[in-house]
Jmol script that loads the backbone (N, CA, C; Angstrom):
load data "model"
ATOM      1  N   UNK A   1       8.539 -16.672  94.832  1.00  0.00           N
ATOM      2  CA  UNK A   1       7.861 -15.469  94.379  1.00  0.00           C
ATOM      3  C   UNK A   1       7.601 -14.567  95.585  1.00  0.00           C
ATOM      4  N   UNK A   2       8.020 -13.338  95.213  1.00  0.00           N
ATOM      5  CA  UNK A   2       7.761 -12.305  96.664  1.00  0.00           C
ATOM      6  C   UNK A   2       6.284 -12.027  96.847  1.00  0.00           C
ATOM      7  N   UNK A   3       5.790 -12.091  97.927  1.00  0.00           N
ATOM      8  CA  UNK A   3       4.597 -11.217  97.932  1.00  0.00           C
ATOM      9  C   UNK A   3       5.023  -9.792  98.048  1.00  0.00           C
ATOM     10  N   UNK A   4       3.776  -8.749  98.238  1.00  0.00           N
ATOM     11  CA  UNK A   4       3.470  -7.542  98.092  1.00  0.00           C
ATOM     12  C   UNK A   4       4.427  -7.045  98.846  1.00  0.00           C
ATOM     13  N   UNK A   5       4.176  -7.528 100.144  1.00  0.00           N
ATOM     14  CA  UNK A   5       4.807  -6.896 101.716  1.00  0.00           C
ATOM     15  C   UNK A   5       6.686  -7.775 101.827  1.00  0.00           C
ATOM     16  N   UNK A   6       6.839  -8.211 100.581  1.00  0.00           N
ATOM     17  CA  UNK A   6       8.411  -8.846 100.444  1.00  0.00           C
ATOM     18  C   UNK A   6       8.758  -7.853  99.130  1.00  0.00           C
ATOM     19  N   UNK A   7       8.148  -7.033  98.927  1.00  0.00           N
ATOM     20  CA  UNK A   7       8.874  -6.130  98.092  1.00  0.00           C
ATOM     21  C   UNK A   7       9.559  -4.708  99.027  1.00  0.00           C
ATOM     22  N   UNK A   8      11.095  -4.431  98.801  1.00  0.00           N
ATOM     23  CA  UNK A   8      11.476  -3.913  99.652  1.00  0.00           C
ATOM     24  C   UNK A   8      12.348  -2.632  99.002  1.00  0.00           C
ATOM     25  N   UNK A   9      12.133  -1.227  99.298  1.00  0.00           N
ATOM     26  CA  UNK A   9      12.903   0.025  98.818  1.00  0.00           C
ATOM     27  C   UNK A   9      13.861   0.315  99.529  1.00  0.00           C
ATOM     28  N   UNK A  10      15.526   0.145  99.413  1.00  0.00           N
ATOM     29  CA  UNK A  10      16.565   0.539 100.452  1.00  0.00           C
ATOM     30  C   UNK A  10      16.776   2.097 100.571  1.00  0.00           C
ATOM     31  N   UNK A  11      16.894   3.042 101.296  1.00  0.00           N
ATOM     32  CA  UNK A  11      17.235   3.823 101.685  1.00  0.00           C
ATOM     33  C   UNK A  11      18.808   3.985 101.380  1.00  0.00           C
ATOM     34  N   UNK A  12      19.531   5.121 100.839  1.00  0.00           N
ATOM     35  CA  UNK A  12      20.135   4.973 100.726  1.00  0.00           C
ATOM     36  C   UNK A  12      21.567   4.942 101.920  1.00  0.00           C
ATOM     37  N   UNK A  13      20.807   5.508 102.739  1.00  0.00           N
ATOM     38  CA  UNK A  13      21.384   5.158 104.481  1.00  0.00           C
ATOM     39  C   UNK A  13      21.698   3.542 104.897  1.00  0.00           C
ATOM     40  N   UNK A  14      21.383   2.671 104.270  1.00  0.00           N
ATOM     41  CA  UNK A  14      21.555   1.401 104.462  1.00  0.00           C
ATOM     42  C   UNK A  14      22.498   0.621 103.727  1.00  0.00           C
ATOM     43  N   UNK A  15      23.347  -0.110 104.700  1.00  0.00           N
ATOM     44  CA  UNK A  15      24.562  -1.155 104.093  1.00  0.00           C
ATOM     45  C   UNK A  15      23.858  -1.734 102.603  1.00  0.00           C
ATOM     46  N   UNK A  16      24.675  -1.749 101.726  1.00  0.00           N
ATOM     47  CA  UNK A  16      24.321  -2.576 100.576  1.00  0.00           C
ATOM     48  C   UNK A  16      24.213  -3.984 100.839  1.00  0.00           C
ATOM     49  N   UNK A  17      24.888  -4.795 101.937  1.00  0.00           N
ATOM     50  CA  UNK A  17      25.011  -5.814 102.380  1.00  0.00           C
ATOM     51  C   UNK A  17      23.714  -6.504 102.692  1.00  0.00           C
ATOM     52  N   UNK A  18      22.712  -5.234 102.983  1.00  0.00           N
ATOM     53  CA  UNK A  18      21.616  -5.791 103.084  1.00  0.00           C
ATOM     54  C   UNK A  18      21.078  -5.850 101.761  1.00  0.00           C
ATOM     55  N   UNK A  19      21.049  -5.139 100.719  1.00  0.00           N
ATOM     56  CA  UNK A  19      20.204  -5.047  99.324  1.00  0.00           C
ATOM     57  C   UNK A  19      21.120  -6.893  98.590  1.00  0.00           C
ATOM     58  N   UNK A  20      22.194  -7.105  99.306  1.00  0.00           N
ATOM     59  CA  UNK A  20      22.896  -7.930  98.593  1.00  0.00           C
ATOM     60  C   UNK A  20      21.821  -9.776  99.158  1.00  0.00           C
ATOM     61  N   UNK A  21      21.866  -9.272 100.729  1.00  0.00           N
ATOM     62  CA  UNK A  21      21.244 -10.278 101.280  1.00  0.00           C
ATOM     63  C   UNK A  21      19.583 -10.378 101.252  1.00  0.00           C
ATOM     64  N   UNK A  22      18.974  -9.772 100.691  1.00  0.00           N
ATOM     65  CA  UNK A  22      17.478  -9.981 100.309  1.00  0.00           C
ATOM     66  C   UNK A  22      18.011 -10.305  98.794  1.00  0.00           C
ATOM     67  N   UNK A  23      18.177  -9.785  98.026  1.00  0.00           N
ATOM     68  CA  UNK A  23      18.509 -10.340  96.699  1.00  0.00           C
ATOM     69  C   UNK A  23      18.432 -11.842  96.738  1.00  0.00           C
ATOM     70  N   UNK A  24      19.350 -12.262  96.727  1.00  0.00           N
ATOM     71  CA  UNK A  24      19.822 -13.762  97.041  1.00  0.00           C
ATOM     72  C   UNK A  24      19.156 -14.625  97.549  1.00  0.00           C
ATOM     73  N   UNK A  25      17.895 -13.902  99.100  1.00  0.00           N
ATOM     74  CA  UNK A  25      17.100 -14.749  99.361  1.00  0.00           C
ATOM     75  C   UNK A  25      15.688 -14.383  98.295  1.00  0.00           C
ATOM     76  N   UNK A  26      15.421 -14.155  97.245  1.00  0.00           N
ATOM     77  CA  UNK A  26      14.806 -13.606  96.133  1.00  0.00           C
ATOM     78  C   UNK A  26      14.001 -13.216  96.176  1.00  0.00           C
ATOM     79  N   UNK A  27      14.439 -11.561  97.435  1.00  0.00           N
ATOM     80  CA  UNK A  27      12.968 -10.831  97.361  1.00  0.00           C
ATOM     81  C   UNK A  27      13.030  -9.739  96.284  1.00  0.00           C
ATOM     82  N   UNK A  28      12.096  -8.902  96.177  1.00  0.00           N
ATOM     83  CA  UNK A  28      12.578  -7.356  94.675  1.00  0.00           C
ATOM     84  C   UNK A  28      12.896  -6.496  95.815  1.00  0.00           C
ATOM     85  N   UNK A  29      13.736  -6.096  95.271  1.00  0.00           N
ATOM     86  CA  UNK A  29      14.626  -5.294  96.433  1.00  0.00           C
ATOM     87  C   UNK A  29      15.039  -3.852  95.084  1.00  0.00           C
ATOM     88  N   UNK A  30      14.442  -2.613  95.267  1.00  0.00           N
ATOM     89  CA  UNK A  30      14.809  -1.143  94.886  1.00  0.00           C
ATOM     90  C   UNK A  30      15.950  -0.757  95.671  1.00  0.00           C
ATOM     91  N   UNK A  31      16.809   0.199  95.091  1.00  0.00           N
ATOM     92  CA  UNK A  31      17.526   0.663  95.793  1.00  0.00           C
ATOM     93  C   UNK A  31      17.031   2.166  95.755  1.00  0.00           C
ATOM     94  N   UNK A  32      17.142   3.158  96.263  1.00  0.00           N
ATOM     95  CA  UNK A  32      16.486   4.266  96.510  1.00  0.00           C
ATOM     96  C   UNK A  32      17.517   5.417  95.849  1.00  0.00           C
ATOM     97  N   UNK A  33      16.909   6.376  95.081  1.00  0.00           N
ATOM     98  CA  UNK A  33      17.840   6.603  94.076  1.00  0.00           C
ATOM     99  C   UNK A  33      18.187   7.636  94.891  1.00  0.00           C
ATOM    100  N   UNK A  34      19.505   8.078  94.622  1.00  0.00           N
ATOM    101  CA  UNK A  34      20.526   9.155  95.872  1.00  0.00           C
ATOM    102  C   UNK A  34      20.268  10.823  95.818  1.00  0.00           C
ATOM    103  N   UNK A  35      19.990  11.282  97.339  1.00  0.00           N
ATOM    104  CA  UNK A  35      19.487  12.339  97.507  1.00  0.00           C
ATOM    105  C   UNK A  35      18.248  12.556  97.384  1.00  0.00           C
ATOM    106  N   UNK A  36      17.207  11.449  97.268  1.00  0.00           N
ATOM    107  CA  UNK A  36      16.061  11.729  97.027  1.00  0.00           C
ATOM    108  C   UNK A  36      15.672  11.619  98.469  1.00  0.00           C
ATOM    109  N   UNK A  37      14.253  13.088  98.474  1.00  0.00           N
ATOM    110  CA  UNK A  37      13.835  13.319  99.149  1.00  0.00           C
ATOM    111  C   UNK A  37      13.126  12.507 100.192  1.00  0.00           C
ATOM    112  N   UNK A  38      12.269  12.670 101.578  1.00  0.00           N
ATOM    113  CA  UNK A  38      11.985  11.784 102.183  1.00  0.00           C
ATOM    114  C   UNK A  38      10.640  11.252 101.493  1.00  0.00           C
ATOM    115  N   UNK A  39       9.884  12.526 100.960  1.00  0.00           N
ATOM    116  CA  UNK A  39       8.501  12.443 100.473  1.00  0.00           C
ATOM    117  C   UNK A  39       8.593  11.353  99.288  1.00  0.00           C
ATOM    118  N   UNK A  40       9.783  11.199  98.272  1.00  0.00           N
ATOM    119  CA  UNK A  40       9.563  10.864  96.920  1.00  0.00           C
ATOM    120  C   UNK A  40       9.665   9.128  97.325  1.00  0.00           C
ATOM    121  N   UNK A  41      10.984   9.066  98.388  1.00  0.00           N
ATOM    122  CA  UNK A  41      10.392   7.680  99.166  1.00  0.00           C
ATOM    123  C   UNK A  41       9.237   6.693  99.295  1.00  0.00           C
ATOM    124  N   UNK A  42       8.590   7.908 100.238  1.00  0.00           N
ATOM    125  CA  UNK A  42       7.004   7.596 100.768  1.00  0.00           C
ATOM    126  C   UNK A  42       6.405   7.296  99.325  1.00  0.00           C
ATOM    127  N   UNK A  43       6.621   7.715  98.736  1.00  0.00           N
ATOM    128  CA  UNK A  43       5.584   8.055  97.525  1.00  0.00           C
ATOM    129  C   UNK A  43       6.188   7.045  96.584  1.00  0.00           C
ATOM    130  N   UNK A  44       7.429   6.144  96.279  1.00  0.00           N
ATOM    131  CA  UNK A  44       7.291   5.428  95.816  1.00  0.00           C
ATOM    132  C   UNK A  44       7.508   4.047  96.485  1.00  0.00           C
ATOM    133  N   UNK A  45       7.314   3.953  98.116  1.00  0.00           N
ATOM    134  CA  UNK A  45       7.145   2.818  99.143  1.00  0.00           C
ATOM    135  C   UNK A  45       5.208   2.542  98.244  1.00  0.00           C
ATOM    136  N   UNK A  46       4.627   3.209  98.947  1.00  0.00           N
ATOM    137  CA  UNK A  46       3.065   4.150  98.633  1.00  0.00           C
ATOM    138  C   UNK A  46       2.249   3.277  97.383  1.00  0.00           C
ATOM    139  N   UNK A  47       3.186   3.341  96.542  1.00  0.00           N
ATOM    140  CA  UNK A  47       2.484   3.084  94.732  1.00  0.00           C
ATOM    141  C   UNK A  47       3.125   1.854  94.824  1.00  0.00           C
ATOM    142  N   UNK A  48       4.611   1.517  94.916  1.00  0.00           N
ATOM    143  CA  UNK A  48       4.550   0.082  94.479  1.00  0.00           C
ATOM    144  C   UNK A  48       4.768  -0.836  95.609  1.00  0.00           C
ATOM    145  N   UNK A  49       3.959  -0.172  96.423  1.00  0.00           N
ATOM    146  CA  UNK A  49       3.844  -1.584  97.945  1.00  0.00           C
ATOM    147  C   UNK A  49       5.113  -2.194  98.357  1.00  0.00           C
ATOM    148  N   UNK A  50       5.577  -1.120  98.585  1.00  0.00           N
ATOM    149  CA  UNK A  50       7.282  -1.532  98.644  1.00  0.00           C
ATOM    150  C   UNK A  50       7.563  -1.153 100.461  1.00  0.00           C
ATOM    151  N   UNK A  51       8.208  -1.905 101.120  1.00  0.00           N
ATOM    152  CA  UNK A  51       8.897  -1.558 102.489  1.00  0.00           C
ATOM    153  C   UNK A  51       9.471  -0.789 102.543  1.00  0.00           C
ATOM    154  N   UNK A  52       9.885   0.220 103.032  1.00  0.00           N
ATOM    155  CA  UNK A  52      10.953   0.971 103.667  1.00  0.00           C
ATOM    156  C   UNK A  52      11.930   0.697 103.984  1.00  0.00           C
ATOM    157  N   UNK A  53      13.231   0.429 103.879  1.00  0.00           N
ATOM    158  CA  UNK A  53      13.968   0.230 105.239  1.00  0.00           C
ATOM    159  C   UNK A  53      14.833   1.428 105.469  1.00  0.00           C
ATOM    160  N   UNK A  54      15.213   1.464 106.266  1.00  0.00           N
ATOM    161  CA  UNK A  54      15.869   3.182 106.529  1.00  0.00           C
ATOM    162  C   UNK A  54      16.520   2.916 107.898  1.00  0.00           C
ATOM    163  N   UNK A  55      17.427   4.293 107.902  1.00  0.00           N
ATOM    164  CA  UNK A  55      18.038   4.259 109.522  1.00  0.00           C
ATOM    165  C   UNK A  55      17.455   5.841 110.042  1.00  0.00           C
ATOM    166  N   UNK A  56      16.914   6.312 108.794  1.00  0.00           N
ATOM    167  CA  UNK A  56      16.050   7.492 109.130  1.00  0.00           C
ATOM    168  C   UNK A  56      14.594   8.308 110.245  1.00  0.00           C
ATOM    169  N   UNK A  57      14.721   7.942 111.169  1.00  0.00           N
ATOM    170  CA  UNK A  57      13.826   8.232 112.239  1.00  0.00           C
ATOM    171  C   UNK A  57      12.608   9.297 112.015  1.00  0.00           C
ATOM    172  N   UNK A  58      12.851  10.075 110.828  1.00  0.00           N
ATOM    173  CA  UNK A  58      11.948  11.025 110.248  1.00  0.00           C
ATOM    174  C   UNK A  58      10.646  10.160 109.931  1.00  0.00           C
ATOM    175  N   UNK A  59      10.709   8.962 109.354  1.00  0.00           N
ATOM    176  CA  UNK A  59      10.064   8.318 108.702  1.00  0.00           C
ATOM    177  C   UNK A  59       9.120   7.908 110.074  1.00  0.00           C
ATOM    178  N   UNK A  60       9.612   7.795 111.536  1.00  0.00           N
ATOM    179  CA  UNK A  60       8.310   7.213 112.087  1.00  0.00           C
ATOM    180  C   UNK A  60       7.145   7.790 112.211  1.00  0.00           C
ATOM    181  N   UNK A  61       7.047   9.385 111.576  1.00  0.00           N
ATOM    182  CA  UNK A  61       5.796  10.309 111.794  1.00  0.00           C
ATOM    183  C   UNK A  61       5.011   9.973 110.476  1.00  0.00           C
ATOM    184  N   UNK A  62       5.369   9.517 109.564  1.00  0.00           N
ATOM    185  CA  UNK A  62       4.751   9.304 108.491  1.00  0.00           C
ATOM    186  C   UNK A  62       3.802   8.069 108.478  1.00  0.00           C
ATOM    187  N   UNK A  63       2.340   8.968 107.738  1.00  0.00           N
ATOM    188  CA  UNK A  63       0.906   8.313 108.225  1.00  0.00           C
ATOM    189  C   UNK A  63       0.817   7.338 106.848  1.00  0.00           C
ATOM    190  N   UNK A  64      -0.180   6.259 107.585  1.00  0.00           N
ATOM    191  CA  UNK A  64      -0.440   4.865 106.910  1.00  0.00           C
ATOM    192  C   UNK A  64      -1.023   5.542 105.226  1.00  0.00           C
ATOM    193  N   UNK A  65      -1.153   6.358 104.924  1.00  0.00           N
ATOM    194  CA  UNK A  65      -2.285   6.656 103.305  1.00  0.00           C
ATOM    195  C   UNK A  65      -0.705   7.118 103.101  1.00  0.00           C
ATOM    196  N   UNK A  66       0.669   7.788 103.321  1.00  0.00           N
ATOM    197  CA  UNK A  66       1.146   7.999 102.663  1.00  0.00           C
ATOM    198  C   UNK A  66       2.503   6.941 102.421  1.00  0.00           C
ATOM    199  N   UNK A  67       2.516   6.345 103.123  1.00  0.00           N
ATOM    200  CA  UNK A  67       3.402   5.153 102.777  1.00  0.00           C
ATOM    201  C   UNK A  67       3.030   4.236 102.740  1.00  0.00           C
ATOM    202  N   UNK A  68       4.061   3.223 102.571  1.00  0.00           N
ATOM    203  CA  UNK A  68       3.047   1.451 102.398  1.00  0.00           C
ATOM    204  C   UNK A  68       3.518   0.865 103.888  1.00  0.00           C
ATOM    205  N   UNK A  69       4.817   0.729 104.420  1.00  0.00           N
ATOM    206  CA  UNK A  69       5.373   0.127 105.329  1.00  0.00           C
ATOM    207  C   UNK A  69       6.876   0.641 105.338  1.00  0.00           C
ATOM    208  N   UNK A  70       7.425   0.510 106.750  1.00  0.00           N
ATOM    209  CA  UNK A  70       8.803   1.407 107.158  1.00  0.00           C
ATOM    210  C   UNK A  70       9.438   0.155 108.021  1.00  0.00           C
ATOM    211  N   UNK A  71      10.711  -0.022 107.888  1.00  0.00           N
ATOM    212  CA  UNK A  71      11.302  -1.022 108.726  1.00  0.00           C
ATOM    213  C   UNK A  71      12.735  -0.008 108.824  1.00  0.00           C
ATOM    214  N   UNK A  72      12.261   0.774 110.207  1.00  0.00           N
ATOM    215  CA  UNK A  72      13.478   1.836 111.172  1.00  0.00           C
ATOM    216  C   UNK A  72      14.749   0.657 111.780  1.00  0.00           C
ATOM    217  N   UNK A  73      15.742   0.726 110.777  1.00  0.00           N
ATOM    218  CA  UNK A  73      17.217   0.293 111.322  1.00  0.00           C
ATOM    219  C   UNK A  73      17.672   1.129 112.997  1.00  0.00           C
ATOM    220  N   UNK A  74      17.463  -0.231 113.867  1.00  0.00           N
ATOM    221  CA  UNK A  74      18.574   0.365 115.367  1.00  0.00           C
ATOM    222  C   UNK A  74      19.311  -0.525 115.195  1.00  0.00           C
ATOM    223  N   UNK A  75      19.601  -1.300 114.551  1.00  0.00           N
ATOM    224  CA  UNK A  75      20.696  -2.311 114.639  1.00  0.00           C
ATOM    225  C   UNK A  75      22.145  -1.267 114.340  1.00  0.00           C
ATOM    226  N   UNK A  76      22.992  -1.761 115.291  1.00  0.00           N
ATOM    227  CA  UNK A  76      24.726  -1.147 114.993  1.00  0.00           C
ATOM    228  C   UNK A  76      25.083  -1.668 113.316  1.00  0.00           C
ATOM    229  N   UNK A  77      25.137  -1.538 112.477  1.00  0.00           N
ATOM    230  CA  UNK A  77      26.061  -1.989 111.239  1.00  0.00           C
ATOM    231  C   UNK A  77      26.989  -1.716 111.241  1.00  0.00           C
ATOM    232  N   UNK A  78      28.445  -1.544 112.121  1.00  0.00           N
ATOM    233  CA  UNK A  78      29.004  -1.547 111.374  1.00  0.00           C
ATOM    234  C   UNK A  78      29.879  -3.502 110.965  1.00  0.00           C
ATOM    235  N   UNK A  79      28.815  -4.288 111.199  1.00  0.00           N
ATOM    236  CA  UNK A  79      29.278  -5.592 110.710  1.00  0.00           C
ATOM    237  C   UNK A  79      28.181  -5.489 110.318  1.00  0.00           C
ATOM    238  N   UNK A  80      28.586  -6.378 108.727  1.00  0.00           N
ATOM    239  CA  UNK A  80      26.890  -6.410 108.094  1.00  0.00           C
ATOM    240  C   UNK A  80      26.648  -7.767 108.199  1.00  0.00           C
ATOM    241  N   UNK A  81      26.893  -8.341 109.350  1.00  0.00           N
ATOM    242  CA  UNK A  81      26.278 -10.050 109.890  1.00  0.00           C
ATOM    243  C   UNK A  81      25.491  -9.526 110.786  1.00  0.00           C
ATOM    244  N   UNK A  82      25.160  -8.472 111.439  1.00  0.00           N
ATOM    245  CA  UNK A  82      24.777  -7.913 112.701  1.00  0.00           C
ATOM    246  C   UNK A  82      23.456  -7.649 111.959  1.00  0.00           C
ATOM    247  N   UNK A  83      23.584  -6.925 110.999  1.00  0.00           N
ATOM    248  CA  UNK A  83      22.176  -6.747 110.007  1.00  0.00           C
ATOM    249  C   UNK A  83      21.486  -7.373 109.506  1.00  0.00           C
ATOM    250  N   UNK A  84      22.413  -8.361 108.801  1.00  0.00           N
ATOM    251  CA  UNK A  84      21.508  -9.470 108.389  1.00  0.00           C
ATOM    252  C   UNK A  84      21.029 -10.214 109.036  1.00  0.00           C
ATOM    253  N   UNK A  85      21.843 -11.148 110.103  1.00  0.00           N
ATOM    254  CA  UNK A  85      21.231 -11.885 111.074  1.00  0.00           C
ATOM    255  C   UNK A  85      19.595 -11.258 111.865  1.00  0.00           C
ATOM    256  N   UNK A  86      19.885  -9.908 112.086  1.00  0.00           N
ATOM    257  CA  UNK A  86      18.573  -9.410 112.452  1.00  0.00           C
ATOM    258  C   UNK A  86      17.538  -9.165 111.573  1.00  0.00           C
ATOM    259  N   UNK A  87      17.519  -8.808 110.224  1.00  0.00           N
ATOM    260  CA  UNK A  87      16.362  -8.867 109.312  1.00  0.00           C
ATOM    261  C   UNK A  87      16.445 -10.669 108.982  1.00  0.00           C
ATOM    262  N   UNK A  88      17.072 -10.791 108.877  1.00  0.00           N
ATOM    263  CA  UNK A  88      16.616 -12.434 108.614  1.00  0.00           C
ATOM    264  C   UNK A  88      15.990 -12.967 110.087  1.00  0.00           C
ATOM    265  N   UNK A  89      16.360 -12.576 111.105  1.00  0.00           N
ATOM    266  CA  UNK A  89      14.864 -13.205 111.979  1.00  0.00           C
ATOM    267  C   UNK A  89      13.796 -12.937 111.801  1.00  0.00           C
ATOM    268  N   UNK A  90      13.877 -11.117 111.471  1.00  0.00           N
ATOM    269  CA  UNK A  90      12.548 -10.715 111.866  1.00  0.00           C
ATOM    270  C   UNK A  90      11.476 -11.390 110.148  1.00  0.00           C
ATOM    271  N   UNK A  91      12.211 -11.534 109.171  1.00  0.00           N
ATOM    272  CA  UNK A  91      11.705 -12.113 107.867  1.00  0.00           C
ATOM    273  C   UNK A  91      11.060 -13.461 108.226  1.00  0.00           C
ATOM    274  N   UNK A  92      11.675 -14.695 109.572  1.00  0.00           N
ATOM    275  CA  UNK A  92      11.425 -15.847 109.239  1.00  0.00           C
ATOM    276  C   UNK A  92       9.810 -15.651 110.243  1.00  0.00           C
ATOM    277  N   UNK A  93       9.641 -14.403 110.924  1.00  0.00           N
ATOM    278  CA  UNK A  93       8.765 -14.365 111.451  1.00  0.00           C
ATOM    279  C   UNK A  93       7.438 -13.957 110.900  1.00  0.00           C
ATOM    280  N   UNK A  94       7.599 -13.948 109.086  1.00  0.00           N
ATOM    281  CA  UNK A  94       6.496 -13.669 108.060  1.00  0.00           C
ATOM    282  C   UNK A  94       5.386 -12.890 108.584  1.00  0.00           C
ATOM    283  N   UNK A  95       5.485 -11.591 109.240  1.00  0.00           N
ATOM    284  CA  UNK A  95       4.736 -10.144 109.568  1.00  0.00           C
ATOM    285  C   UNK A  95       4.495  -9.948 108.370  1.00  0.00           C
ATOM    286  N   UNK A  96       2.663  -9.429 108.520  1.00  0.00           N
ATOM    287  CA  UNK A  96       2.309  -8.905 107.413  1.00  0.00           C
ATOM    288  C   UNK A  96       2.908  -7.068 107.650  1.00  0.00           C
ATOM    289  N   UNK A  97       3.789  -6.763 107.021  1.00  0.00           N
ATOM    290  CA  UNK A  97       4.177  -5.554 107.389  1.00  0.00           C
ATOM    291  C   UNK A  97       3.110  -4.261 106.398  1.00  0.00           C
ATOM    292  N   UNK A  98       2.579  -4.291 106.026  1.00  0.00           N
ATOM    293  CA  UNK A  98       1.462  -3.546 105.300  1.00  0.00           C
ATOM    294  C   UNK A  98       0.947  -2.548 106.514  1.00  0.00           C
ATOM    295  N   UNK A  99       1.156  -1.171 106.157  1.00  0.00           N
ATOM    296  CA  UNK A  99       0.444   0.052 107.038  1.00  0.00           C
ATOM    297  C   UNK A  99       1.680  -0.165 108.827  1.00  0.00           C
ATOM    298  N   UNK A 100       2.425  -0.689 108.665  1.00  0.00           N
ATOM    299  CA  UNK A 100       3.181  -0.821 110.285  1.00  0.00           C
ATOM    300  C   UNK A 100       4.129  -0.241 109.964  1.00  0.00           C
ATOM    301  N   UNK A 101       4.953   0.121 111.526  1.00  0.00           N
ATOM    302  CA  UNK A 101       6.359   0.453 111.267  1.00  0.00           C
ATOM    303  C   UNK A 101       6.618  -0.813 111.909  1.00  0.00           C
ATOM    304  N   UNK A 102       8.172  -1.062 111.551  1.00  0.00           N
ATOM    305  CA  UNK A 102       8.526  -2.278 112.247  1.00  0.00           C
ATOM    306  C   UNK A 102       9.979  -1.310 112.722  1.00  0.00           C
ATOM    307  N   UNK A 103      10.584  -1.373 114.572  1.00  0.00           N
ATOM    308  CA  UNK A 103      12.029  -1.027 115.087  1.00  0.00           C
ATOM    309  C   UNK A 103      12.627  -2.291 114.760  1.00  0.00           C
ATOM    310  N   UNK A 104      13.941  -2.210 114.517  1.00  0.00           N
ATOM    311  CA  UNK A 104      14.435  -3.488 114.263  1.00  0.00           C
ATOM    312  C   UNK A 104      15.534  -3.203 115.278  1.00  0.00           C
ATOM    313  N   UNK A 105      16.020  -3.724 116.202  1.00  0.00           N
ATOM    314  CA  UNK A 105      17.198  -3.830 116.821  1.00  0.00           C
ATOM    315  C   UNK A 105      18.263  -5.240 116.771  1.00  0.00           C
ATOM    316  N   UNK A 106      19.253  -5.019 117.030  1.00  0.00           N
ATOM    317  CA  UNK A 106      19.739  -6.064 116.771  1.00  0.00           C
ATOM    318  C   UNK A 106      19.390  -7.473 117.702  1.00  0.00           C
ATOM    319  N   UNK A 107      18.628  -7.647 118.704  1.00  0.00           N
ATOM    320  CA  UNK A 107      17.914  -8.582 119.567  1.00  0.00           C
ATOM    321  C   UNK A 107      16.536  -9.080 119.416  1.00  0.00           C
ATOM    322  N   UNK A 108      15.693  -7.930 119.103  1.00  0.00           N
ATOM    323  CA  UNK A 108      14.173  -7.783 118.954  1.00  0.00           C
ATOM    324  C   UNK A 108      13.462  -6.900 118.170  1.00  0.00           C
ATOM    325  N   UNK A 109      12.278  -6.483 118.212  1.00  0.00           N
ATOM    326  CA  UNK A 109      12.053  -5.610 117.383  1.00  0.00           C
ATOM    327  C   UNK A 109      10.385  -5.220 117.684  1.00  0.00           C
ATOM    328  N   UNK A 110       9.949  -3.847 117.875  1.00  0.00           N
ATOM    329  CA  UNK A 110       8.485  -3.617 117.626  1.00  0.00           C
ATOM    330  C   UNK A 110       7.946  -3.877 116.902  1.00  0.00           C
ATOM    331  N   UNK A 111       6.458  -4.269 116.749  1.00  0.00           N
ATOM    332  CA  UNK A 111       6.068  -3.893 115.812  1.00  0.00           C
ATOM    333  C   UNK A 111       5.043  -3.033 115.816  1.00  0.00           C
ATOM    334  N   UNK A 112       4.420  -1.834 115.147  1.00  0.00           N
ATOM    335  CA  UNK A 112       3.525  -0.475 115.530  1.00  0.00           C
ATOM    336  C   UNK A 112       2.674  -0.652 114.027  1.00  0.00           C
ATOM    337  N   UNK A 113       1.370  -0.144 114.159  1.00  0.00           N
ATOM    338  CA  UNK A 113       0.643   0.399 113.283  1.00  0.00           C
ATOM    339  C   UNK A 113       1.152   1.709 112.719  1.00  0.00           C
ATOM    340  N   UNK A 114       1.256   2.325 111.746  1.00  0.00           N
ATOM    341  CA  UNK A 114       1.625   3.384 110.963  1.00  0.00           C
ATOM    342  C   UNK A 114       0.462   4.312 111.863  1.00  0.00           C
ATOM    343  N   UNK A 115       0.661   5.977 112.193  1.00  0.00           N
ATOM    344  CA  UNK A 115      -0.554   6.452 112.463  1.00  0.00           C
ATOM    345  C   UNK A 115      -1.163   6.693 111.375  1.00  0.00           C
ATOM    346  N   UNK A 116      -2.652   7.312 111.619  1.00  0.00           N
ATOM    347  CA  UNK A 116      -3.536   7.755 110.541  1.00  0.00           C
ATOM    348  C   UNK A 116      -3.397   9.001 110.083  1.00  0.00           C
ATOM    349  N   UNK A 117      -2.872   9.985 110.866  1.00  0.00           N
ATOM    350  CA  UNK A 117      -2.242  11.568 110.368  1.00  0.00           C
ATOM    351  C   UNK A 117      -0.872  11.941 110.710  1.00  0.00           C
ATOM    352  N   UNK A 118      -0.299  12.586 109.309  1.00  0.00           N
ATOM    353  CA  UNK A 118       1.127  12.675 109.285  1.00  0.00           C
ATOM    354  C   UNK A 118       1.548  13.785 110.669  1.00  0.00           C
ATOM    355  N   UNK A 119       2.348  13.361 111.301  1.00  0.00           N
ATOM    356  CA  UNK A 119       2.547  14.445 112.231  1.00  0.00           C
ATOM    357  C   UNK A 119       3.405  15.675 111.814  1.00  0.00           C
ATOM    358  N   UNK A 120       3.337  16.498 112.428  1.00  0.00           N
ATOM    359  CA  UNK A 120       3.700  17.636 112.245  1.00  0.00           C
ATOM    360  C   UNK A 120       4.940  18.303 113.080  1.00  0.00           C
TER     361      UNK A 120
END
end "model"
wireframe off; spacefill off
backbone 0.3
color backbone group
């Protein structure tokens, strides 16, 4: 059973390889419906306590009341073992990701508090 912070919204910037590989390990995994805006994102990360994941860098200005959690792709994809292998570490490392951004690179990864005001 997923918890809150294992519910995850893909961006549509992101390999399916990954929506394929959380599936399977049986988290709820959204796919983010196409062309939608950055806000409608936030706003449905926001309501259903859903992660982010994105390769979208816009997203690191965005404050903790308007999203739930952001996990910023630096990993290279173009192998999607390169991706997975790296969200599957940073997963076995069970972060409460609630209000954080998490960088993911393909080696390591930050982890940051969301700020408290959206920047400008």
């Amino acid at each position: 059973m997923s918890t809150p912070n294992r519910r995850f919204l893909l961006d549509e910037n992101v390999r399916i390889d990954l929506a394929r590989f959380l599936k399977a390990g049986g988290f709820d995994v959204l796919l983010a419906p196409k062309s939608a805006p950055d806000s409608k994102l936030a706003a449905i990360s926001k309501k259903e306590k859903r992660v982010l994941v994105t390769n979208d860098s816009d997203f690191e200005d965005y404050a903790k009341n308007t999203i739930y959690a952001v996990v910023l792709l630096k990993v290279p994809q173009s192998k999607a073992s390169t991706l997975t292998l790296a969200f599957d570490r940073l997963l076995r490392k069970d972060e409460d990701m609630a209000g954080k951004i998490v960088v993911l690179r393909a080696h390591d990864e930050d982890v940051s508090p969301l700020t408290t005001e959206l920047k400008e």
